[in-house]
C-alpha positions as CSV (number, residue, x, y, z in Angstrom):
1,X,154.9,80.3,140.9
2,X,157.8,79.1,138.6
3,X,157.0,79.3,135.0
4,X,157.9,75.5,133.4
5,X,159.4,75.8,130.0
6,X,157.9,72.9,128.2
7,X,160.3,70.4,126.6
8,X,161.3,71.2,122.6
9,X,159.6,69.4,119.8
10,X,161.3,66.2,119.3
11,X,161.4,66.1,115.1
12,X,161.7,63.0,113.2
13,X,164.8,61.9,111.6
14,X,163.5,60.3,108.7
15,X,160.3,61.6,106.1
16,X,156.7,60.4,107.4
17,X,153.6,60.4,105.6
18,X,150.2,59.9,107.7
19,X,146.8,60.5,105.6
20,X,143.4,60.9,107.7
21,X,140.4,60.3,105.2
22,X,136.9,62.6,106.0
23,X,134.4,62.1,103.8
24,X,135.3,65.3,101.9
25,X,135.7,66.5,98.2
26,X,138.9,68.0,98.8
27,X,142.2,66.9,100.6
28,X,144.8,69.4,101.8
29,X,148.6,68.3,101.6
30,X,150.9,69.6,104.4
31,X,154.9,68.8,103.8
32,X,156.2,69.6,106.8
33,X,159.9,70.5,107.8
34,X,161.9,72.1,110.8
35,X,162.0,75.2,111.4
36,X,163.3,77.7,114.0
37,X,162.8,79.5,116.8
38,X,161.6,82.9,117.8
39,X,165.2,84.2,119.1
40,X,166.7,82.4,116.1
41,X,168.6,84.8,113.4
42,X,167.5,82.5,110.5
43,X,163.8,83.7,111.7
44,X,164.2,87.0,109.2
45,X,165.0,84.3,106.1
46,X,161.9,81.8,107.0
47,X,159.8,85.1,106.8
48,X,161.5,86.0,103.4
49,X,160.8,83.0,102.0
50,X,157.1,82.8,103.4
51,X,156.2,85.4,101.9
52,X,157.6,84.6,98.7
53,X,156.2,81.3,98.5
54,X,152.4,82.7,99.3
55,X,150.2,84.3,96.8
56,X,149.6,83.9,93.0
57,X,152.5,84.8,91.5
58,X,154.9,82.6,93.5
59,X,156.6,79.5,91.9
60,X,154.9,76.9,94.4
61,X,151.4,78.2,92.9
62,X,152.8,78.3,89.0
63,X,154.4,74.6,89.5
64,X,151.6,73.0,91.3
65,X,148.7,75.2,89.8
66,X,149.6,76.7,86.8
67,X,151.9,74.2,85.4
68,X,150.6,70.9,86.8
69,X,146.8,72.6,87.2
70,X,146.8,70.2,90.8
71,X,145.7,72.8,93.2
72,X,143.2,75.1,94.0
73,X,145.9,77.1,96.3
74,X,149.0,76.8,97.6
75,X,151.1,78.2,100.4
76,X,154.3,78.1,103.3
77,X,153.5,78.0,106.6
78,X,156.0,79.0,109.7
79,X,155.0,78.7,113.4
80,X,158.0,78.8,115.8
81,X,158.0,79.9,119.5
82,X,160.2,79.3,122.3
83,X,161.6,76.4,120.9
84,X,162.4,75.4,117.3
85,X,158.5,75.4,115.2
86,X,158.3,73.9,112.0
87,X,157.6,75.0,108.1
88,X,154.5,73.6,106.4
89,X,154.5,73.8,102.6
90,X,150.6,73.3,102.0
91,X,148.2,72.8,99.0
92,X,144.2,72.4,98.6
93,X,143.9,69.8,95.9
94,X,141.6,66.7,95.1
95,X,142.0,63.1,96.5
96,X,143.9,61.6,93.4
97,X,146.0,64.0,93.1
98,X,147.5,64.1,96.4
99,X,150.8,62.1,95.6
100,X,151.9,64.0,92.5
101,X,151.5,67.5,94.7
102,X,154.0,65.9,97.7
103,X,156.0,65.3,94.9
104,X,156.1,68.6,93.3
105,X,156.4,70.0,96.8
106,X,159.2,68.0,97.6
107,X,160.8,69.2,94.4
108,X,160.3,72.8,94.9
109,X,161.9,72.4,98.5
110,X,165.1,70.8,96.8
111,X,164.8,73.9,94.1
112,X,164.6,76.6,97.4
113,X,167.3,74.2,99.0
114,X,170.0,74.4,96.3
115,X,169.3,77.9,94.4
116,X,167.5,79.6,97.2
117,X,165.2,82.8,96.3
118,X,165.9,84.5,93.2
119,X,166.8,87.9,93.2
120,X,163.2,88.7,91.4
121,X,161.5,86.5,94.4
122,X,163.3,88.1,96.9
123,X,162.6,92.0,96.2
124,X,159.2,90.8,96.0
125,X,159.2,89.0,99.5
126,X,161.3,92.0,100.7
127,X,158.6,94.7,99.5
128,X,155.5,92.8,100.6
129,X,157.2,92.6,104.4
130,X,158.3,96.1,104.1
131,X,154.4,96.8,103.3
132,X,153.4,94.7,105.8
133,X,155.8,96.2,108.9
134,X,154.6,99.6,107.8
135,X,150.7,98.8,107.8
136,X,151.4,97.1,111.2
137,X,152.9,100.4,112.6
138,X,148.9,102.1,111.8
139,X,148.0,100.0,114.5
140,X,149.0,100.9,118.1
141,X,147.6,97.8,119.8
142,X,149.4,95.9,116.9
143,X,152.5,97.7,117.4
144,X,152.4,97.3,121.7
145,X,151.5,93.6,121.3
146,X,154.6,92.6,119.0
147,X,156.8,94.9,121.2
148,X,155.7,92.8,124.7
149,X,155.8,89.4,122.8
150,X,159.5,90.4,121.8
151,X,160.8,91.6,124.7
152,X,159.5,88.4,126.5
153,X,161.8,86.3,123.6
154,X,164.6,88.3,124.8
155,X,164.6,90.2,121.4
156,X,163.9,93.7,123.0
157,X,161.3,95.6,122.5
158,X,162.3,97.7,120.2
159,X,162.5,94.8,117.2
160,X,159.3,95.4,115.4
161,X,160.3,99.2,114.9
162,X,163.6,98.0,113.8
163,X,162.4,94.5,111.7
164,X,163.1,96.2,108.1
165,X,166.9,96.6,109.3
166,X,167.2,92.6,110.2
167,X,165.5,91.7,106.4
């Protein structure tokens, strides 16, 4: 049997907001923009800038929750695959305040947009990931899983030995 690529993600053109209502006491806020894929170069920068836009000390949490005190946690998401994925700045906030966090969110993305990571942001991100690849390399099954799941990508199996060279 053939495997059947399934067809890319078709992403939208213009900015979309949906809201689903549960009868909850907290709403979670997803900004959502393309991303790429998993044979993609710019892969090595979305993971940068994941990692410094999660935690405490990152300038998404001291705008929104610091700063503005909307959030109870904030966060960037990446999923990619075979095809293009997509980037999720998220935020756990209440009801109300939902609009005001898109909007700092949105602003934040124009900040990261224009400036980029600053070189304080970026050492951070860079040590954090450098921790990271070397915790992941205690773990053999960790180690064998990322090597198969690259070398099916087409990015060899040697890339999660060799990540700390792409960063």
């Amino acid at each position: 049997p053939t495997l059947e690529i399934p067809e890319p993600p078709k992403f939208l053109k213009k900015p979309e907001r949906s809201d689903i209502v549960l009868p909850r006491e907290q709403s979670v806020v997803l900004l959502g923009v393309e991303g790429c894929s998993n044979t993609s170069p710019d892969r090595f920068a979305v993971d940068l800038i994941q990692s410094a836009l999660n935690g405490l000390e990152t300038r998404l949490f001291k705008s929104i929750r610091d700063d503005a005190g909307l959030a109870y946690y904030t966060g960037l998401y990446s999923s990619r695959g075979i095809h293009d994925g997509f980037l999720a700045f998220y935020a756990g906030t209440a009801p109300e305040s939902v609009s005001k966090v898109i909007e700092l969110m949105i602003k934040e993305r124009g900040k990261l947009l224009k400036a980029g990571l600053t070189k304080d942001e970026f050492s951070m991100s860079l040590a954090r990931l450098k921790g990271d690849a070397a915790n992941r390399k205690l773990n053999p099954g960790a180690m064998l899983f990322e090597s198969v799941l690259s070398e099916f990508y087409g990015n060899g199996h040697t890339e999660p030995f060799e990540v700390m060279e792409h960063y």
